[in-house]
C-alpha positions, 0 to 999 in steps of 0.5 A: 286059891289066887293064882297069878296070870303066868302069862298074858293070854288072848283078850277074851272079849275078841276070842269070843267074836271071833269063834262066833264068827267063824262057828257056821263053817268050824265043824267042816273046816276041822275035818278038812284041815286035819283030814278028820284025825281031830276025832280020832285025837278025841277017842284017844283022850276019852280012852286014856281017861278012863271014863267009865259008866255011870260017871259024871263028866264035864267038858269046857269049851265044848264048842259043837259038842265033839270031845263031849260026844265022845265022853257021853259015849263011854259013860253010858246012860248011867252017866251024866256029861256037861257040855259048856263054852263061852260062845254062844254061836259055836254052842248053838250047833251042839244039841242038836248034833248029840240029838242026832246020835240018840245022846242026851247031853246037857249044854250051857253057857259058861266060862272055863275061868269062872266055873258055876259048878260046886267044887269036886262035883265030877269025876272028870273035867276035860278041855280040847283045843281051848286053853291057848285061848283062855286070857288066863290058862292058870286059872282055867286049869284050876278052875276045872281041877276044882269041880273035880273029886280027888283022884279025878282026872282033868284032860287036856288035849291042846295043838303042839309043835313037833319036833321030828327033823324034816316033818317040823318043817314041813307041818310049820310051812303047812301051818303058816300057809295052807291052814289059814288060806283054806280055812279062810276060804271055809269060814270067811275069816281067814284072819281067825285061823290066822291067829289059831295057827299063830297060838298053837306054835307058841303056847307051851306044850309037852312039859312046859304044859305039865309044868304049867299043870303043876303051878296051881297046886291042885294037881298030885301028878301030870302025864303027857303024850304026843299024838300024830308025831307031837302035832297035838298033845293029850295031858292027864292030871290027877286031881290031889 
């Protein structure tokens, strides 16, 4: 299926550099940045998907391995999970991490927009705080719907804006000023949660990302549901 870029997305060769630079300090800097609720954030999508034992489920741009953790967790040993990611720094931190839990989790090295995966050969696919990077979020969202069977599910769990009066204010001004001063002074690259900060308020969230969903055709219905009063959102989308 061709799709045409529907908007022009970060430039992937820079996306890459910049989380390889910053893949030493990122698990730490997550949990103070966001008190730790990251993981509670992924526990609830796991959930909502109904992952059960014996299912097999792939996770793109996995980072250090998190959402696929908590994926290996609810299908079992029975069941297979596929970490993957583009930058081979963060997915160095990966294996080691399921290793400690007892998990066997395979990682690899791949690209959300050009998927080396047969088409409907999971039960789930599923991406969290990567698609705002992807040069082309209609491609990837295509690209995960086709690796996964018909009345499979692919979840998304992306940074929204939200839009309770008052707390807005507040978390945009801790966004814009804090965020990026600490993760700087955790990672050394202040300049990357720079622009993490400056993607996640502007890439579609809610039901402009449904809407989003919907435009590659390969989904019969999209859900969506804010977590933490709307600072990140969860989306489900059927695959037709």
């Amino acid at each position: 299926m061709n799709l045409e870029p529907v908007r022009s997305g970060p430039d992937a060769e820079k996306i890459r550099s910049m989380f390889g630079e910053i893949a030493g300090g990122y698990d730490r800097a997550n949990n103070v940045l966001s008190g730790g609720v990251h993981h509670l954030w992924r526990k609830t999508l796991v959930a909502w998907s109904g992952a059960r034992n014996g299912q097999r489920v792939l996770d793109c741009a996995t980072g250090t391995g998190d959402l696929a953790i908590e994926f290996k967790n609810a299908v079992g040993p029975a069941g297979e999970v596929l970490g993957t990611d583009f930058c081979a720094e963060m997915l160095a931190f990966a294996p080691a991490k399921a290793l400690k839990q007892g998990l066997e989790i395979k990682f690899e090295q791949a690209d959300v927009t050009q998927l080396p995966y047969e088409t409907a050969s999971f039960n789930l696919a599923s991406i969290s705080f990567g698609i705002r990077n992807v040069q082309d979020p209609l491609k990837g969202l295509s690209e995960l719907a086709r690796v996964v069977k018909p009345g499979g599910a692919v979840m998304v769990l992306e940074f929204g804006q939200p839009s309770i009066p008052g707390f807005r204010e507040a978390y945009n001004a801790y966004s814009r000023h804090v965020l990026p001063m600490i993760g700087g002074w955790i990672t050394g690259r202040k300049v990357a949660y720079d622009y993490l900060q400056n993607s996640s308020s502007q890439f579609p969230c809610g039901e402009d990302f449904k809407d989003l969903m919907l435009k590659t055709g390969q989904f019969k219905s999209c859900e969506a549901k804010p977590l933490t009063f709307g600072i990140a959102y969860m989306y489900k989308g059927i695959v037709k």
